[in-house]
VMD Tcl script that draws the C-alpha trace (Angstrom):
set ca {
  {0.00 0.00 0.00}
  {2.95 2.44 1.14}
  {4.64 1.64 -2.40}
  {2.48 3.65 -4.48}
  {-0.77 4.68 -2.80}
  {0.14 8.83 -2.03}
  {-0.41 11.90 -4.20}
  {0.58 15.18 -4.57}
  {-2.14 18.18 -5.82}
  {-1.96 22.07 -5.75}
  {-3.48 25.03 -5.77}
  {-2.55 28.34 -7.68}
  {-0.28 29.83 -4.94}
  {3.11 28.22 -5.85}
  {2.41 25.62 -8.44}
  {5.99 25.82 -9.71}
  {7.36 24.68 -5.83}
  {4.55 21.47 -6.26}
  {6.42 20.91 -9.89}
  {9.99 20.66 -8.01}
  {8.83 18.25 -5.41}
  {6.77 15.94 -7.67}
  {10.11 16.11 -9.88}
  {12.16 15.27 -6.83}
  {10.25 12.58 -5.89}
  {9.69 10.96 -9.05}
  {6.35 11.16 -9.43}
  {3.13 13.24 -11.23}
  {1.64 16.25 -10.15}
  {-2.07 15.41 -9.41}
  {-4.66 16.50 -11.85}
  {-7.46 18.74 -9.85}
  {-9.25 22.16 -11.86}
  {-8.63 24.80 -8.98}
  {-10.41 28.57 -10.72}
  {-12.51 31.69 -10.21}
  {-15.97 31.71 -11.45}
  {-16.81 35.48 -12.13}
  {-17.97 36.42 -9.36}
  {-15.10 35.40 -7.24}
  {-16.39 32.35 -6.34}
  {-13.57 29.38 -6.07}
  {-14.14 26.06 -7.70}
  {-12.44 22.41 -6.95}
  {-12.72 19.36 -9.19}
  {-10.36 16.61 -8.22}
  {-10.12 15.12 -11.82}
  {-8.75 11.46 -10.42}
  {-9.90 8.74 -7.87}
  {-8.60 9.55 -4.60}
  {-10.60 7.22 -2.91}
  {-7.86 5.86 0.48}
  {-5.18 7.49 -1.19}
  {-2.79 9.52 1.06}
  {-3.15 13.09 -0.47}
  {-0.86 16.07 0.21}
  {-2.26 19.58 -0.56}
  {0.97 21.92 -1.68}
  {-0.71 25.82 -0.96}
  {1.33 28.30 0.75}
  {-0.92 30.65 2.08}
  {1.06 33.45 0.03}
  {-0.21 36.66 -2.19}
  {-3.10 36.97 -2.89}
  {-3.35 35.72 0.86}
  {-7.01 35.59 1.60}
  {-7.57 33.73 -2.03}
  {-4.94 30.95 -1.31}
  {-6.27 30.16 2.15}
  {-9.87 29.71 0.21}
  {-8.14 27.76 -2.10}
  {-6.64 25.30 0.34}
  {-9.61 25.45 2.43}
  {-12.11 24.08 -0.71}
  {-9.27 21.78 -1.66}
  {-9.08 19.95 1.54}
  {-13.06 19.86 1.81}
  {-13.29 18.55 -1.53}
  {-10.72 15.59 -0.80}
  {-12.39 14.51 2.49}
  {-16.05 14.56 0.19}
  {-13.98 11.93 -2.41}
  {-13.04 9.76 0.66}
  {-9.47 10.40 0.52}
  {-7.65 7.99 2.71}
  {-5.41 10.78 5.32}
  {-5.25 14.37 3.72}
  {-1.88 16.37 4.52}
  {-1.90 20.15 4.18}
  {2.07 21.24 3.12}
  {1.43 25.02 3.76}
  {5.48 26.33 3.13}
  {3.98 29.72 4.31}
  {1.92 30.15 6.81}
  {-0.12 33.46 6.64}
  {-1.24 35.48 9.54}
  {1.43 33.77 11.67}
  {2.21 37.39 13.34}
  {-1.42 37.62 14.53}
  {-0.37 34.99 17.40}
  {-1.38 36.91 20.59}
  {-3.70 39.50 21.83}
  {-0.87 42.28 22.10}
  {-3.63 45.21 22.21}
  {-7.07 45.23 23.60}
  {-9.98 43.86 21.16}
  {-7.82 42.28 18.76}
  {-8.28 38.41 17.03}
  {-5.55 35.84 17.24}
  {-5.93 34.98 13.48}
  {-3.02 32.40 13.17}
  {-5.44 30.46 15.48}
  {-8.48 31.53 13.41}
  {-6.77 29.71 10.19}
  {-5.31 26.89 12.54}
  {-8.78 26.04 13.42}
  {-10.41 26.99 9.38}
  {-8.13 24.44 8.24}
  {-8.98 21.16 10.92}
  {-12.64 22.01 10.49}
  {-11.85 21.56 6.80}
  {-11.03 18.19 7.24}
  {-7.01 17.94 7.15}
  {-5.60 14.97 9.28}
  {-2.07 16.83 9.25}
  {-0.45 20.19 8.53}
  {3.62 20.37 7.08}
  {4.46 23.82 7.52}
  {8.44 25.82 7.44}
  {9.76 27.89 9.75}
  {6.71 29.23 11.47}
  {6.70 33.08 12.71}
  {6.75 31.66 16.69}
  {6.98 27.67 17.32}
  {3.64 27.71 19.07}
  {1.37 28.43 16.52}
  {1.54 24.30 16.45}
  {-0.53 24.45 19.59}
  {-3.29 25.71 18.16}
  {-4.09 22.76 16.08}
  {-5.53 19.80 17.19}
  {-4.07 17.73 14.65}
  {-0.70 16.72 14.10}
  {1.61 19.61 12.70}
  {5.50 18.57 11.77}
  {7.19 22.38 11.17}
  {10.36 22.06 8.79}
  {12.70 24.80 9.19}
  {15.50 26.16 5.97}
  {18.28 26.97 8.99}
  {20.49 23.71 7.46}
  {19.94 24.72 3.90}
  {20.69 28.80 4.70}
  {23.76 27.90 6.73}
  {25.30 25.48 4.57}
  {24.84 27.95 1.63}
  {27.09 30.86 3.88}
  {29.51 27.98 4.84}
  {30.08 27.41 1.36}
  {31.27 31.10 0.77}
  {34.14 30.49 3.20}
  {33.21 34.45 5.01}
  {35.76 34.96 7.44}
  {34.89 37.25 11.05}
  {31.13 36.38 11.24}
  {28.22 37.28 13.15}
  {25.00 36.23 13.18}
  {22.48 39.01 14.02}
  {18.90 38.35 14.50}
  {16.05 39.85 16.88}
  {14.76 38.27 20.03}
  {11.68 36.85 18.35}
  {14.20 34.33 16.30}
  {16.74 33.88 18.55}
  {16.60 29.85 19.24}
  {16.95 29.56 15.83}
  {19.67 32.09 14.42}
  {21.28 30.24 17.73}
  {21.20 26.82 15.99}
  {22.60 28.90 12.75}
  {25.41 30.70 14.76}
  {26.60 27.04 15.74}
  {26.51 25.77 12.28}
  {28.71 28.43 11.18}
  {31.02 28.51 14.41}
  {30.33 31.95 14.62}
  {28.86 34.31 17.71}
  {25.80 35.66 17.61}
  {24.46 39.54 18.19}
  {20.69 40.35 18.79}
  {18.61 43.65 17.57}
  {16.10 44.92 20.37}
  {13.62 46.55 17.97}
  {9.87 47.44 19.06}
  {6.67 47.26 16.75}
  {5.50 51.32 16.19}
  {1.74 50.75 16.11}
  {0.29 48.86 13.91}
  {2.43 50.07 11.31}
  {4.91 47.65 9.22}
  {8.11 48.70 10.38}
  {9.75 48.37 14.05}
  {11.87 50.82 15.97}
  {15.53 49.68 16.66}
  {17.07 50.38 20.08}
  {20.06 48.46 20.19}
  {22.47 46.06 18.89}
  {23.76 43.71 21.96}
  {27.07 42.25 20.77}
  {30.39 42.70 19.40}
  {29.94 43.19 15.88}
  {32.36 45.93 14.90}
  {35.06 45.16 12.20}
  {33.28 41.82 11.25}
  {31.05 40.57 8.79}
  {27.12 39.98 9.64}
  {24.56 37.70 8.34}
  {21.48 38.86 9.56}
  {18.61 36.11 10.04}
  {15.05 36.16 10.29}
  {12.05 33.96 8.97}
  {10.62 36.42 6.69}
  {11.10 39.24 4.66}
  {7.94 41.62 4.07}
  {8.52 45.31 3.08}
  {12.26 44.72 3.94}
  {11.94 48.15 6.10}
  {13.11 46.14 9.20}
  {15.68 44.68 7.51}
  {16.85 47.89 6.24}
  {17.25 49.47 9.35}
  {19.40 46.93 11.11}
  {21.62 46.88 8.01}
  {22.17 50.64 8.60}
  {22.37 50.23 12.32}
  {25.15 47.53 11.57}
  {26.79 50.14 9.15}
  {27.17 52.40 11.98}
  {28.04 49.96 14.46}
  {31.52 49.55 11.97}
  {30.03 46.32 10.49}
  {32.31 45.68 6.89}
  {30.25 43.18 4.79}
  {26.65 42.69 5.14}
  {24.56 39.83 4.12}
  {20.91 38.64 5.14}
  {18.49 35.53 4.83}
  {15.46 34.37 5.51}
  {13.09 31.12 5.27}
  {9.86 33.48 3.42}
  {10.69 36.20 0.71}
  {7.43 38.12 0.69}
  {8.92 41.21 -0.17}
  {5.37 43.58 -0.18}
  {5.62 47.14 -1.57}
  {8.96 48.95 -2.52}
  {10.76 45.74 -0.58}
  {13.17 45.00 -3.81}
  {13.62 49.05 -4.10}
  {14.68 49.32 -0.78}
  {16.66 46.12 -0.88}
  {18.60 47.24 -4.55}
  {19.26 50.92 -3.11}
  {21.06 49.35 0.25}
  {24.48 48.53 1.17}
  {23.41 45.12 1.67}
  {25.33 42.70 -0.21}
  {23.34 39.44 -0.75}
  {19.74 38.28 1.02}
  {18.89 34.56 0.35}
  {15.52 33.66 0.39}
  {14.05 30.10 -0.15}
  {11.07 29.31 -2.38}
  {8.53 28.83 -0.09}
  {6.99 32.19 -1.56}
  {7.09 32.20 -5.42}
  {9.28 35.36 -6.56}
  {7.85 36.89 -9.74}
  {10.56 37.67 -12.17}
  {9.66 41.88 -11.67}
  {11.52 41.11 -8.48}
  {14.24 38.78 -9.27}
  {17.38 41.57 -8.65}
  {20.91 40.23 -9.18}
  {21.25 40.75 -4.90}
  {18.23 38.31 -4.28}
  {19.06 34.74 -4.17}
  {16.78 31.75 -4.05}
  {17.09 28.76 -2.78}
  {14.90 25.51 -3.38}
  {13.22 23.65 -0.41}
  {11.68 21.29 -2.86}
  {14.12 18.05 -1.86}
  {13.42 19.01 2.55}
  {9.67 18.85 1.61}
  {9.75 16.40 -0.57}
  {11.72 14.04 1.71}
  {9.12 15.09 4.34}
  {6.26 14.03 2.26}
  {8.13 10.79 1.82}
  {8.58 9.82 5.34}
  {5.39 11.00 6.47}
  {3.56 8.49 4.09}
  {5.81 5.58 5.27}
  {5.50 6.26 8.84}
  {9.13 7.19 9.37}
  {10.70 10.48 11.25}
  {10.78 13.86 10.04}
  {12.95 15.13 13.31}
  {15.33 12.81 12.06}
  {15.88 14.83 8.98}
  {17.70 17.46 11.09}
  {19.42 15.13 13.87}
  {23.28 14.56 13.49}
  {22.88 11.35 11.97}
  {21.09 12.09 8.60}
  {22.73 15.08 6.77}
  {20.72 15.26 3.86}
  {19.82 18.91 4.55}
  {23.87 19.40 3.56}
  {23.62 17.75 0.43}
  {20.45 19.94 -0.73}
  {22.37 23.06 -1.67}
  {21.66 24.70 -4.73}
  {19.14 21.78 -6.14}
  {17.34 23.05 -9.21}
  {15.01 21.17 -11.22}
  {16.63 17.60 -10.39}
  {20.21 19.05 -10.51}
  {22.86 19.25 -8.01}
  {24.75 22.10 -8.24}
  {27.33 23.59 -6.06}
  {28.78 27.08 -5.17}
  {31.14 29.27 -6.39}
  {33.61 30.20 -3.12}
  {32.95 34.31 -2.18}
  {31.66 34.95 -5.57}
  {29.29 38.18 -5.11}
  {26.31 37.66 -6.80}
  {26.90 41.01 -9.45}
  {30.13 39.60 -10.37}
  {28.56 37.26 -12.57}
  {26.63 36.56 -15.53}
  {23.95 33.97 -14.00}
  {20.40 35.14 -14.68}
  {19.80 37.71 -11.94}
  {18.22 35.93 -8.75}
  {19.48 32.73 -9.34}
  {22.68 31.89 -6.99}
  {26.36 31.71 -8.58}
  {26.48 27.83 -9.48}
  {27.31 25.38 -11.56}
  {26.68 21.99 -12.22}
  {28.12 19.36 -9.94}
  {31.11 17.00 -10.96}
}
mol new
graphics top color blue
foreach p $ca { graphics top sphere $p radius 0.5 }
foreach p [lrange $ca 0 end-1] q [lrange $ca 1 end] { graphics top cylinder $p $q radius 0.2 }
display resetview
């Protein structure tokens, strides 16, 4: 039954992340009609027997946000209606994730909103990366395994051979950027920032480290309208910071994000593509990294009953051999090549094929 018995469908969201994980796994993308009627209505037709299979839904609740979530939402309610045998969401992005606490009076808590949207649904499990705070998996009441691109993001920096590191992240990611830090034998620096308002952009107060006269990779889990991130690159600037770089797990880059991003001294920001990055914002200092083989692998143990924690223990590194894979090829990097010295297509990483 476990041979051949699971299946992989999308939505509209990120169709081209499904493609790379079908491709990585060897098999077909599932054939469902997922479109607007005219009057905004969404429509599902699953255009296969499902009937016991072991289905996972790929729809990362990206741009247009409130769209994909209805997307994923009729998709999962139209699988449980065929009799689908255990129906996995694999949401790479999971919107409304800052909306995780009632911070001001008379507020929602709208990651636990969706949480909820999505069991009543119908999904038996939810695959997620890099969540904005680790206990957004409490408010399911299903079982949620959360992925996280640290492994892939580090290894691709350890491969560029940087010399006087830091790793500089805010409080909120700290655990992480800590497991990051060690990866790259490298201290770490925090940013106290505060949230003005509802506004999207955060005050910084501080850097707490020694960061002066070294390089800095700055770490987060997502990237909106970059205004953040802007301001800690200039706060490192001042702080006598040489070389700036920056990553994150989610690229949404809203608004004049890629302007302010292309005007900065920042030197690279790596992104993964949990967020599809339309080619108006593919700049020669934005590089993308696939997560296709992590999920993919994740899909694969899932469906034979076998650990996903494992993936990132010390005894399987096959987040370390991921770097750079492209549509089935294994590439590898180019030592301290910046990405404008080059003539790659701009946003894809300086690489070449494998030996």
């Amino acid at each position: 039954m476990y041979a051949d018995q699971f299946q992989i469908y999308t939505g509209n969201a990120n169709r081209d992340l499904a493609e790379k994980i079908c491709r990585y796994l060897g098999s077909e993308l599932g054939d469902a009609q997922v479109f607007e009627f005219a009057n905004e209505n969404i429509f599902v037709k699953i255009m296969e027997n499902v009937r016991e299979k072991d289905v996972f839904i790929v729809q990362p609740t990206s741009s247009p946000v409130n769209k994909s979530i209805m997307e994923l939402l009729i998709m999962i309610d139209a699988f449980k209606r065929a009799s689908a045998g255990r129906i996995t969401a694999v949401v790479p992005y999971y919107a409304y994730g800052r909306s995780d606490k009632k911070d001001q009076p008379r507020v929602p808590i709208t990651a636990r909103l969706v949480a909820d949207m999505i069991s009543v649904a119908g999904a038996d499990r939810v695959l997620t990366m890099d969540l904005h705070q680790g206990q957004i998996q409490g408010f399911f009441n299903i079982p949620v395994d959360e992925l996280t691109a640290v492994h892939i993001l580090s290894n691709y920096f350890k491969h560029k051979l940087i010399e006087d590191l830091v790793v500089v992240t805010d409080l909120g990611f700290a655990k992480r950027a800590r497991t990051f830090a060690e990866l790259l034998d490298a201290p770490l620096a925090i940013i106290e920032k505060r949230r003005v308002g509802n506004l999207d952009r955060a005050e910084l107060l501080n850097v707490i480290g020694e960061v002066r006269g070294k390089r800095a990779i700055i770490v987060d889990d997502e990237v909106d309208t970059a205004g953040t991130l802007i301001e800690t690159v200039n706060a490192l600037g001042r702080e006598g910071v040489t070389e700036i770089y920056a990553c994150a797990t989610h690229g949404v880059l809203s608004g004049a994000a890629v302007d302010r991003i292309a005007d900065s001294p920042l030197r690279e920001l790596v992104l993964t593509d949990t967020v599809p990055l339309p080619a108006g914002k593919r700049i020669p200092k934005i590089t993308t990294l696939s997560i296709a083989p992590l999920i993919g692998e994740a899909i694969k143990r899932i469906h034979r009953g076998e650990s996903v924690g494992a993936l990132f223990s010390s005894e399987v590194e096959f987040t370390q051999e991921m770097l750079l894979w492209e549509d089935g090829i294994a590439k590898k990097l180019d030592v301290r090549q910046h990405p404008d010295d080059d003539d790659d297509e701009p946003g894809s990483a300086a690489a070449v094929p494998a030996a």
